[in-house]
Structure formats: structure tokens, C-alpha cells
C-alpha positions in Angstrom: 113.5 94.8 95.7 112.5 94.5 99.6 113.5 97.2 101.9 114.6 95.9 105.2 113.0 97.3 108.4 114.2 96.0 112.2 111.0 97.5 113.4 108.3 94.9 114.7 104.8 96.5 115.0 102.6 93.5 113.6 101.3 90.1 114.5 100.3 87.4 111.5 97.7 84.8 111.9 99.0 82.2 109.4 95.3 79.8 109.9 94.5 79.3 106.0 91.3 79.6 105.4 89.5 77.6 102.6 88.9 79.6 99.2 85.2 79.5 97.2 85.2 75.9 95.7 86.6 76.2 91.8 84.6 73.7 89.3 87.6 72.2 87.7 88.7 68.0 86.8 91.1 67.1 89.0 94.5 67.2 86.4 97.0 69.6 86.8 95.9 72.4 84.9 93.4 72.7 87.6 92.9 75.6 90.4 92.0 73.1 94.0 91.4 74.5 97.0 91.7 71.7 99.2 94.3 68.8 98.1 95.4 65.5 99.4 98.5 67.4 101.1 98.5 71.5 101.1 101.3 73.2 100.4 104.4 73.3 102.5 106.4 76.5 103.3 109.6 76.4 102.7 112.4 75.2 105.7 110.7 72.3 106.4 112.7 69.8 104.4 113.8 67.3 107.3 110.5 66.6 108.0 107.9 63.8 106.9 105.3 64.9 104.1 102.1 64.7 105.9 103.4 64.4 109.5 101.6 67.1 111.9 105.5 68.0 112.9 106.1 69.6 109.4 102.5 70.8 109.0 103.4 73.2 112.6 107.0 73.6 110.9 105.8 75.2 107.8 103.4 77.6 109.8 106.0 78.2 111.7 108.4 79.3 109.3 105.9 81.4 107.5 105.0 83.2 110.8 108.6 84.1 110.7 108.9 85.1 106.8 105.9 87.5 107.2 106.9 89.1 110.7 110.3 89.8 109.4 109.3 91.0 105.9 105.8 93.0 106.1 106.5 96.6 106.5 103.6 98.4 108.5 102.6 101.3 106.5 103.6 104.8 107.4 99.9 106.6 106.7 98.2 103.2 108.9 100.6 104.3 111.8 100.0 107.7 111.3 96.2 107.2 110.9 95.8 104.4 113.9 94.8 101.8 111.5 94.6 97.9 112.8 92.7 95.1 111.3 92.9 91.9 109.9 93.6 92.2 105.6 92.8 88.9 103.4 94.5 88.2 100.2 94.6 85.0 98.0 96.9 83.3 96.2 97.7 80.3 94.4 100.8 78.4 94.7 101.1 76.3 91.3 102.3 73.0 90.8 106.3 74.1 90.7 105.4 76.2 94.0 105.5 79.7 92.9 103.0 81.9 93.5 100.6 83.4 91.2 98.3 85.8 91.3 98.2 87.9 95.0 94.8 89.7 95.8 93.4 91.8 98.4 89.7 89.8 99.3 89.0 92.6 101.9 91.2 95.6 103.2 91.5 97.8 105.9 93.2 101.1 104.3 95.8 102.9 104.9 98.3 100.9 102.4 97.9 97.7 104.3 96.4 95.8 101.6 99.0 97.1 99.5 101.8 96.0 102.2 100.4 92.4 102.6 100.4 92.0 98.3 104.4 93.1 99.1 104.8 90.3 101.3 103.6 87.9 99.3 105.3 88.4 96.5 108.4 88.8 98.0 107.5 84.7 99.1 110.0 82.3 98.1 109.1 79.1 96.1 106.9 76.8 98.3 106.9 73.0 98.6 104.0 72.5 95.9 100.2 70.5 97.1 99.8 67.1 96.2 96.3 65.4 95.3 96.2 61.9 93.6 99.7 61.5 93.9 100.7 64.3 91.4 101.7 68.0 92.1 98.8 70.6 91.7 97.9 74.2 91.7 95.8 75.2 94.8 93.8 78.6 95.6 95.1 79.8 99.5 93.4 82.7 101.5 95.7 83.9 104.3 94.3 86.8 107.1 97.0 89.1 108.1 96.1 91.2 111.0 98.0 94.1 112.1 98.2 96.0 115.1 100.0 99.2 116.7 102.3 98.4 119.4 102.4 100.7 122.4 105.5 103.4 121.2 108.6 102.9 122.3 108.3 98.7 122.8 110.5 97.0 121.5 110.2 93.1 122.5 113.8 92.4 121.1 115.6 95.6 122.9 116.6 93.3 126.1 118.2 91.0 123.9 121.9 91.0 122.1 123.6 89.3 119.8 127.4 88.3 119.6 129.0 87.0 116.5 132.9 85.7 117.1 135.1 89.0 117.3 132.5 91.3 115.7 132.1 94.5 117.4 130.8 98.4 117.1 129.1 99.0 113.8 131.3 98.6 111.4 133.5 95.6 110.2 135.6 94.5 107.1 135.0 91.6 104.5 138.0 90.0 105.9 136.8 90.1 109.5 133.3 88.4 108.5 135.3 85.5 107.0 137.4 85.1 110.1 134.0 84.8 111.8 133.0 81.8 109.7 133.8 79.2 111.9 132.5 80.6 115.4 129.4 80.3 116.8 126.7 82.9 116.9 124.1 83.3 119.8 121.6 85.5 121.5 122.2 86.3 125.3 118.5 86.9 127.1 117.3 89.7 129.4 119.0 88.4 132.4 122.6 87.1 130.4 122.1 83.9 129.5 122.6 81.8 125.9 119.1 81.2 123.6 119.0 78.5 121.3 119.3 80.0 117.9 116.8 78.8 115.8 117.3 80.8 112.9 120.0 82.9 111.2 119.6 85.2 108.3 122.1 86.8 106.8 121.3 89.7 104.6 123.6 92.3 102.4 122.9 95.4 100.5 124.4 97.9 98.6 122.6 100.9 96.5 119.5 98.8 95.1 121.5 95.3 95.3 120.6 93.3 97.8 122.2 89.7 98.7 120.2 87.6 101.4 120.2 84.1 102.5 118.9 82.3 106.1 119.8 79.0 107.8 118.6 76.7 110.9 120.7 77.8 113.6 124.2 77.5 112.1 126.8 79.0 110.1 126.0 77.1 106.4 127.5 77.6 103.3 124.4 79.7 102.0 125.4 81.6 104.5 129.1 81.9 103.7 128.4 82.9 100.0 126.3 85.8 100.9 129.6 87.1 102.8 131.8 86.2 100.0 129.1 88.9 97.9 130.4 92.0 100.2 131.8 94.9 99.0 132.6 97.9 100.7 130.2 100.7 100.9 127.5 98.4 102.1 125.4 97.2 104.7 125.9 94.0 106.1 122.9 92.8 108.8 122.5 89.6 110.9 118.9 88.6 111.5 118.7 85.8 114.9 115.4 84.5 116.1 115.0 82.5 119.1 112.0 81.4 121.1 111.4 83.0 124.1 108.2 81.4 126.6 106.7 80.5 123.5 106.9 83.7 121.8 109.3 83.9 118.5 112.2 87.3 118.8 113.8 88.2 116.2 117.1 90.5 117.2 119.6 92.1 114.5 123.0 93.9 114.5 124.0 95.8 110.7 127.4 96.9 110.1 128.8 99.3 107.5 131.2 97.4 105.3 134.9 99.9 105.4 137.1 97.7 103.7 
């Protein structure tokens, strides 16, 4: 189960860089690491297979996947560690992924941290090569860095959900919420363009989450119809902001 921290202290390269070439015939029991199309990430359904728009889309969403989800170790805070980690992976035919691994580390429970992340990684749009879906080896650098204390890119930023307000709501009130509109109000008060929502719950070790383009989808709506009371319900909005991606969050505690 993931933990979920609002806390943004890390930057991701997402450039994949090729892995050692693997000897094998090209059928589908074999590990490639180059294919006729690479691997997509997933969120990028609307777009054409091979166009350079879903290409950027895909790094784009998995930009967004990693910043959200990798957790910057406590002891590499502590200790002042930064660096770039590389781990492999291959993302079979079906899109899952298979076997995570640290190629080089930095310490402090980075390497560790990064492994999290990718196996927390939902199922991929699988490679194609000669027309059929194959299994391909990916290396992916994941740097991390120490922003200055206190900075908080996302702190000028607010979000507003229908009639939501304070830090606590009801089941009830969230479905009342359904059909309005959710947005992000900038620094200096006016409306971003949503570009992502994520709604996520959690209750004891359960945990409920689901995300959407920019609206209020029915994904969306079943992860509300999954609260309980006792539990945390959060948003998660990101918008783009002179070319730079900010994520901003509200979590309430669920009292009826």
C-alpha cells in the first residue's frame, strides 16, 4: 500500500535511456530494448500511436505519476543526500511491469524509494515491434534534490470544490459536489486550467484512489461512493503554471 505525502522535494528526469542490448529472436517471449513503438504511459488514450503529441503526453503524465508518488527519504533529508538513482524495468507485452532494479544508487533509501515508485506504476500501454505487442527492458534516471526549507511552490495556490469548506465534510456533501466544477485560483486570484484531478480515499490500511483529465468522471464518482466515515478523503489538482506543472491538495476528515 502507498502512503500519501503532499510534500514536494524532488524533480524527475523521465529521458529513457537505452538498456545493454539483449540477444534474443524477435517473438514475444523476447526481452527488446528498443521496439518499433516504446511503451506508452498511461493517460494518453486520445492520442495517435506514434504521433510526437502522445510520445510528450506520456512523458508528461509520468512526470506527474512519479512527482506525486515518490516519497523522499527521511535519513537522505536528514543526511543532505541528492543525486540522480537508475533503475530498470521491463514492461511486458500486457504492460505490467516486471522486474524493478537499482543500476546505481546514491544512499540514503533512495534507491529503495525509486523501486517504491515503480512498483506502485499502473499498467502501461505495452511496445509494439513487427506489429505485435512485446516485452521491452527501460532504464529511467530519477534525480532528487533538497528544496530550500520552508518552499513550498504550491502554497500560493488554492483550490475550491462546489460548497466544500474547512477540513472536514460528509459523504453526503461530496455527492452534492458531483456536478460542480473544480478549479485552482493562482497567486494573484485568478482561475488555472485544471489539467488533472485525483481523487484519493483512505481509511486504516485501505486505500481507494482514482484520477481524471480535468473533470468530474465517473472514476471519480465511485471513489466517493467508497467513503466511510473515519477517513480521509483528499483532492489532488495539477495545473501548469509558466511551464512548470503544480500540484495543490485539500484532505478532509470524513464525520458522517
Amino acid at each position: 500500500m502507498r502512503k500519501i505525502y503532499t510534500t514536494a522535494v524532488c524533480l524527475l528526469v523521465y529521458l529513457f535511456l537505452p538498456a545493454q542490448p539483449d540477444p534474443f529472436a524477435p517473438d514475444t517471449s523476447s526481452i527488446f530494448v528498443r521496439a518499433d513503438q516504446m511503451p506508452y504511459f498511461p493517460g494518453c488514450e486520445g492520442f495517435e500511436n506514434g504521433s510526437n503529441e502522445k510520445r510528450t503526453c506520456s512523458n508528461t503524465e509520468l512526470v506527474r505519476f512519479l512527482s506525486r508518488y515518490l516519497v523522499y527519504p527521511d535519513k537522505a533529508k536528514y543526511d543532505g543526500v541528492e543525486g540522480t538513482v537508475f533503475v530498470s524495468f521491463i514492461v511486458d507485452q500486457h504492460g505490467q511491469i516486471h522486474r524493478p532494479g537499482v543500476l546505481m544508487d546514491i544512499g540514503g533509501g533512495c534507491g529503495q524509494a525509486a523501486l517504491d515508485v515503480i512498483n506502485e506504476m499502473p499498467r502501461w500501454e505495452p511496445a509494439v515491434h513487427q506489429g505485435k505487442p512485446v516485452k521491452v527492458k527501460m532504464n529511467l534516471p530519477i534525480q532528487f534534490f533538497l528544496r530550500a526549507e520552508g518552499l513550498d511552490e504550491a502554497e500560493p495556490y488554492s483550490l475550491f470544490w462546489g460548497t466544500l469548506h474547512g477540513k472536514q465534510t460528509t459523504k453526503k456533501q461530496l455527492t452534492e459536489n458531483i456536478s460542480n466544477n473544480l478549479y485552482v485560483r493562482g497567486p494573484e486570484g485568478s482561475n488555472r486550467y485544471v489539467d488533472q484531478i485525483e481523487f484519493v480515499f483512505q481509511k486504516d490500511s485501505r486505500l481507494v484512489s482514482a484520477s481524471s483529465r480535468g473533470d468530474i468522471s465517473s472514476e471519480l464518482v465511485k471513489v466517493i461512493d467508497r467513503v466511510k466515515k473515519g477517513g480521509t478523503f483528499s483532492i489532488y489538482a495539477s495545473v501548469q503554471d509558466d511551464g512548470q506543472f503544480i500540484t495543490v491538495s485539500r484532505s478532509y476528515n470524513i464525520v458522517k
